[in-house]
C-alpha positions as CSV (number, residue, x, y, z in Angstrom):
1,X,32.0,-8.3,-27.3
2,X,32.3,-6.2,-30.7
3,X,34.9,-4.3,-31.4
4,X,34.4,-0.5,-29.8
5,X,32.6,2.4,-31.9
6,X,35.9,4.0,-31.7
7,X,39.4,4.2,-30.5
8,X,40.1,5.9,-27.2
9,X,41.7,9.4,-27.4
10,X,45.1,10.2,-26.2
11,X,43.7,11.9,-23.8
12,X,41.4,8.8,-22.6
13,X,45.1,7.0,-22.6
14,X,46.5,9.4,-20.3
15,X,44.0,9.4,-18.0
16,X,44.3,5.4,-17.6
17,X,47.7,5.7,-17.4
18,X,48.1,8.5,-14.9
19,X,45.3,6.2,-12.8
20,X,47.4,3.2,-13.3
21,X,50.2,5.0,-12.0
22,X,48.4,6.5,-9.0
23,X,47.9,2.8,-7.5
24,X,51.8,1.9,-7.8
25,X,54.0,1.9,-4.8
26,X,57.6,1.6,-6.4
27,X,60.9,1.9,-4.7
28,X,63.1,5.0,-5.3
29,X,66.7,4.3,-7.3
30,X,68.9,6.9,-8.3
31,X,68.7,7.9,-12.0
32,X,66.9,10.0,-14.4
33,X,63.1,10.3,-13.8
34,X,63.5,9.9,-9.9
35,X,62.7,13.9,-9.3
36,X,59.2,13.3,-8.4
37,X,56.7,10.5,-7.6
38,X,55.1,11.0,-10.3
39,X,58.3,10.9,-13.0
40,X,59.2,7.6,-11.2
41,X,56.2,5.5,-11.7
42,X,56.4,7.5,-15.1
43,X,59.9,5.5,-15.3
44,X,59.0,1.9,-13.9
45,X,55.7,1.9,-16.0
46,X,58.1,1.9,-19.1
47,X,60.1,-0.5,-18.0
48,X,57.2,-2.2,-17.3
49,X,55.9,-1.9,-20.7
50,X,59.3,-2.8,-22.8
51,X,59.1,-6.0,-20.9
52,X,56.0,-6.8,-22.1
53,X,56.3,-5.3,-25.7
54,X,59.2,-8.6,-25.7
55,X,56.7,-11.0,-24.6
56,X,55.2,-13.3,-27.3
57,X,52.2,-12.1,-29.6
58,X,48.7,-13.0,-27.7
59,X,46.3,-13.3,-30.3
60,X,43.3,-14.1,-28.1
61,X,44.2,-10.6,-25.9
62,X,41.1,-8.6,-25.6
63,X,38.9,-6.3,-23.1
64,X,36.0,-7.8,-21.5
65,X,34.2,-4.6,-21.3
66,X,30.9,-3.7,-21.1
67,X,30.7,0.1,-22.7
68,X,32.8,2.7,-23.8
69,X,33.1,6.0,-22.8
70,X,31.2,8.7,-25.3
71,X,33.7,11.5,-24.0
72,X,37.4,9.8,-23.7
73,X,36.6,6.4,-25.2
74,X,37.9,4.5,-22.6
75,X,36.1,0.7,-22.3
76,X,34.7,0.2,-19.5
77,X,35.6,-3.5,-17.7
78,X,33.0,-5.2,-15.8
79,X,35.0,-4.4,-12.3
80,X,34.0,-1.3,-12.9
81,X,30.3,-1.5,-12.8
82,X,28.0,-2.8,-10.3
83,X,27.1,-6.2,-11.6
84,X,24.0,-6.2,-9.5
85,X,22.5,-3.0,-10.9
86,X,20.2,-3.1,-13.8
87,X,22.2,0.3,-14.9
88,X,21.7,1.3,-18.6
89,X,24.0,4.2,-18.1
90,X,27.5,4.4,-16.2
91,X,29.8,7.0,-15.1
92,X,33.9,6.9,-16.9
93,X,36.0,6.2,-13.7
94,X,38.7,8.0,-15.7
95,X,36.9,11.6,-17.1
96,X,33.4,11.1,-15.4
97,X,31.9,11.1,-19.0
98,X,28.8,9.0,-19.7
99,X,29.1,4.9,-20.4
100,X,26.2,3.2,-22.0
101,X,25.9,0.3,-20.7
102,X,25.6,-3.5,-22.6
């Protein structure tokens, strides 16, 4: 696909994140950032992301998305839309804002 109208807002990150987050099931470990469930995914997701920051460069990573978000400016993936629906307009699963369609 083309590259997206715009870049997704901080807040469009956050949301992502903070959804990413809700779906992880990590173990507790005493340290910093283990007073809460949500500090310790905070935690293991930067791990998670300084291990792959070391990884090789991957030129050919991309989004196969199928809108962006007019509000946040999330993309929007195809396992996140009914591929059987003729839909011209979605719904952000992040901040509910309105996704036109490709």
């Amino acid at each position: 696909p083309p590259l997206p109208a715009r870049p997704t807002s901080c807040e469009g990150m956050d949301l992502a994140l903070v959804n990413v987050m809700s779906r992880c099931s990590v173990r507790p470990s005493a340290g910093e950032g283990e007073c809460c469930p949500f500090h310790r995914r905070g935690m293991h997701l930067r791990k998670r992301l300084a291990q792959l920051q070391s990884l090789p460069c991957l030129m050919t990573f991309r989004s196969d998305f199928v809108g962006q978000c007019h509000n946040c400016g999330l993309l929007i993936c195809r396992e996140h839309v009914d591929t059987d629906s003729s839909q011209e307009v979605g719904q952000c699963f992040a901040c509910k804002g309105e996704v036109e369609l490709k």
